[in-house]
C-alpha positions in Angstrom: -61.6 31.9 5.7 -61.0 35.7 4.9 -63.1 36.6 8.4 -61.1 33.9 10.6 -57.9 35.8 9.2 -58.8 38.7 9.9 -60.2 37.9 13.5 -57.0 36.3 14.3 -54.8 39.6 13.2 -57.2 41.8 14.9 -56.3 39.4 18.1 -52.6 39.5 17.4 -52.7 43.3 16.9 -54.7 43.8 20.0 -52.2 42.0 22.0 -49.1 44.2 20.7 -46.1 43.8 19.3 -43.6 41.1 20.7 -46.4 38.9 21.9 -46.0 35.2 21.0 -48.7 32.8 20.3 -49.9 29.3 19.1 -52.6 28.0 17.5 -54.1 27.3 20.9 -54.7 31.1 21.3 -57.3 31.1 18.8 -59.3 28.0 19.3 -62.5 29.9 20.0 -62.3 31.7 16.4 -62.1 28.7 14.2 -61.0 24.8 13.9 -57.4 24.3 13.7 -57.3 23.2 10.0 -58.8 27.1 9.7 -56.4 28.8 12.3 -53.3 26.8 10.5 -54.5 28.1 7.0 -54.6 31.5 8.9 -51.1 31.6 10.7 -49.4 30.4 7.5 -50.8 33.0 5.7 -49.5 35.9 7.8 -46.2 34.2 7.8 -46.3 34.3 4.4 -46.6 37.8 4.0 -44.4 38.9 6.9 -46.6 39.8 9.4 -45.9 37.5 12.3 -42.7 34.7 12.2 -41.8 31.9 13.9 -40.0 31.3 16.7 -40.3 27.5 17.0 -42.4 24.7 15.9 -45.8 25.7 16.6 -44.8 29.0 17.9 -45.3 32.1 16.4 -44.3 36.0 17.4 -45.3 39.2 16.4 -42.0 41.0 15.3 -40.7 44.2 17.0 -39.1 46.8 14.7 -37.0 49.5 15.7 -36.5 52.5 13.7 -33.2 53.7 15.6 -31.7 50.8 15.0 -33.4 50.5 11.4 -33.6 46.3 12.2 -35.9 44.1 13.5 -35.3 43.3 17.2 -35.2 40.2 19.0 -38.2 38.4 19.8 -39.0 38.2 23.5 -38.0 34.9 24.7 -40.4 35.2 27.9 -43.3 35.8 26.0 -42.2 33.0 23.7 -42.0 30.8 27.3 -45.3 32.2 27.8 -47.0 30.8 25.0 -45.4 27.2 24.9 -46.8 27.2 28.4 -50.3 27.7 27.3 -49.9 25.5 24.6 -49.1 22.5 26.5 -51.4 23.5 29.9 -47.9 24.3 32.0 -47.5 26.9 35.0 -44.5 28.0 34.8 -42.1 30.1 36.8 -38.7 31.6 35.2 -35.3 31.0 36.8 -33.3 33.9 38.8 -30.8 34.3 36.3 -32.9 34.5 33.2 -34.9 37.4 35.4 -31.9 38.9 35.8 -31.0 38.9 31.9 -34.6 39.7 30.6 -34.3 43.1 33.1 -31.0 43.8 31.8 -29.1 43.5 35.1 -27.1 40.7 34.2 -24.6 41.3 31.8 -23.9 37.9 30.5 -26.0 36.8 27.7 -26.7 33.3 27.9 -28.0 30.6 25.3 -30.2 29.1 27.7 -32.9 30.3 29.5 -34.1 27.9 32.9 -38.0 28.1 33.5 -39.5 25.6 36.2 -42.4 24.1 35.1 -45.4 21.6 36.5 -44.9 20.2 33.5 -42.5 17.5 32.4 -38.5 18.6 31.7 -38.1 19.8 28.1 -35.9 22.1 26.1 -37.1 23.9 23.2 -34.8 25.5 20.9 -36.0 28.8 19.7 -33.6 30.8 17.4 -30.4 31.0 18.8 -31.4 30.0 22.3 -32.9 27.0 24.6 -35.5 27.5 26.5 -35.2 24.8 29.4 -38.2 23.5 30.9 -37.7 21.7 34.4 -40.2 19.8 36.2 -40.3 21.2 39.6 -42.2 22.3 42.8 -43.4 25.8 42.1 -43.2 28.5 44.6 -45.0 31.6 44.3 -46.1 30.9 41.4 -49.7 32.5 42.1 -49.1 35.9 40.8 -51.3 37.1 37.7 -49.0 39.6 36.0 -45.8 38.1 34.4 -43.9 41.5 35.2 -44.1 40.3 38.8 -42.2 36.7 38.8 -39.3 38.4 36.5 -39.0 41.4 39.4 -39.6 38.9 42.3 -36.9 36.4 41.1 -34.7 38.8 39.9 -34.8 40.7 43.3 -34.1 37.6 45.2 -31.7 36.3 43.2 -29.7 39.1 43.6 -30.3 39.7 47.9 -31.1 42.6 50.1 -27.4 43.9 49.9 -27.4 44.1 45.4 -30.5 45.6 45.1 -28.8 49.1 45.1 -30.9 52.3 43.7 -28.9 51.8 40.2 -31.0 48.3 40.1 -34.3 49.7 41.1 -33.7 52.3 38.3 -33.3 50.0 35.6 -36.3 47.6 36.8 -38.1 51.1 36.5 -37.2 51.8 33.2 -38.3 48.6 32.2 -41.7 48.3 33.9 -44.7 50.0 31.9 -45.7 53.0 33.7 -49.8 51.7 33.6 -48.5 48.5 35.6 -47.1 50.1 39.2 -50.2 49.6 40.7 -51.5 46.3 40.0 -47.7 45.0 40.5 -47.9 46.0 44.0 -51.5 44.6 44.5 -50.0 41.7 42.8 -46.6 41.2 45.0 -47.8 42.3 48.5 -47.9 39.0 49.9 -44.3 38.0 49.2 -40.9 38.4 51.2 -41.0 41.6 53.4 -37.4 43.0 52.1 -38.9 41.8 48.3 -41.9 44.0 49.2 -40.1 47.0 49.9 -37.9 47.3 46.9 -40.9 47.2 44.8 -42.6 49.7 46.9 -39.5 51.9 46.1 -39.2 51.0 42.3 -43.0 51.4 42.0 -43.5 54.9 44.5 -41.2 56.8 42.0 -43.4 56.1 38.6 -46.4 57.6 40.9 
């Protein structure tokens, strides 16, 4: 048992903090009886949490602030999404929220799924699944759907050079190039503004 717990830290760490995870993650280290055992145990003494049934994160800590920070809900969609098989594609205004360009913070946060409708609660928010049509959906890097929606949510004429700033600041520096591998298929005016968010971090 000591091995499997240890295998499934070593997977949590590897991932990073703020990454959120089920017991599905882990199914090739051990049985689920094991990997439950495992998961409890690093709740237990405050290495991961939970966000919802089933769902666990790996907490962030800031020492500015001196306080944990809040988990990251799309990583938390992320993971109920593998756990039930779903592709999922989040909503326009949650994009715009995650990147920090909206300033309303609201309790509910709209992915569309291939799945069936649910909401989850997690914390102090609802994460709302609905069963829709994807659309561009393809796109291998999460980074990518938050940008794309967020860009095209907010239309040629908002995307001002205040905007592309703060999508900078957000994006990892490593990921410019294999966002723009990842995106250049979609809307030419989408393309662009990525090209110009992603040529400054070169």
């Amino acid at each position: 048992m000591q091995s499997i717990e240890k295998k499934v830290i070593a997977r949590i760490y590897g991932h990073g903090k703020g990454w959120a995870f089920s017991q599905i993650d882990f199914a090739d280290i051990g049985n689920r009886q094991s990997i439950d055992v495992a998961l409890h145990r690093l709740i237990q003494s405050g290495r991961i949490n939970r966000a919802a049934r089933g769902i666990y994160y790996y907490p962030r800590f800031s020492e500015y602030l001196n306080t944990e920070l809040a988990p990251d809900y799309d990583q938390i969609a992320q993971a109920i999404s593998r756990k039930y098989k779903w592709n999922i594609q989040i909503s326009g205004p949650a994009a715009l929220n995650l990147l920090g360009l909206s300033t309303q913070v609201p309790g509910r946060l709209v992915y569309m799924s291939d799945g069936p409708s649910k909401e989850i609660r997690v914390m102090k928010k609802t994460i709302d699944f609905k069963h829709t049509a994807l659309k561009e959906s393809g796109f291998r890097q999460r980074e990518s759907s938050i940008i794309v929606q967020a860009i095209r949510t907010l239309g040629p004429d908002r995307v001002t050079e205040e905007v592309k700033s703060k999508i900078r600041d957000w994006l990892d520096d490593s990921k410019y190039s294999v966002i723009l591998k990842d995106t250049k298929t979609v809307t030419g005016w989408i393309n662009q503004a990525i090209h110009d968010i992603c040529r400054e971090k070169q």
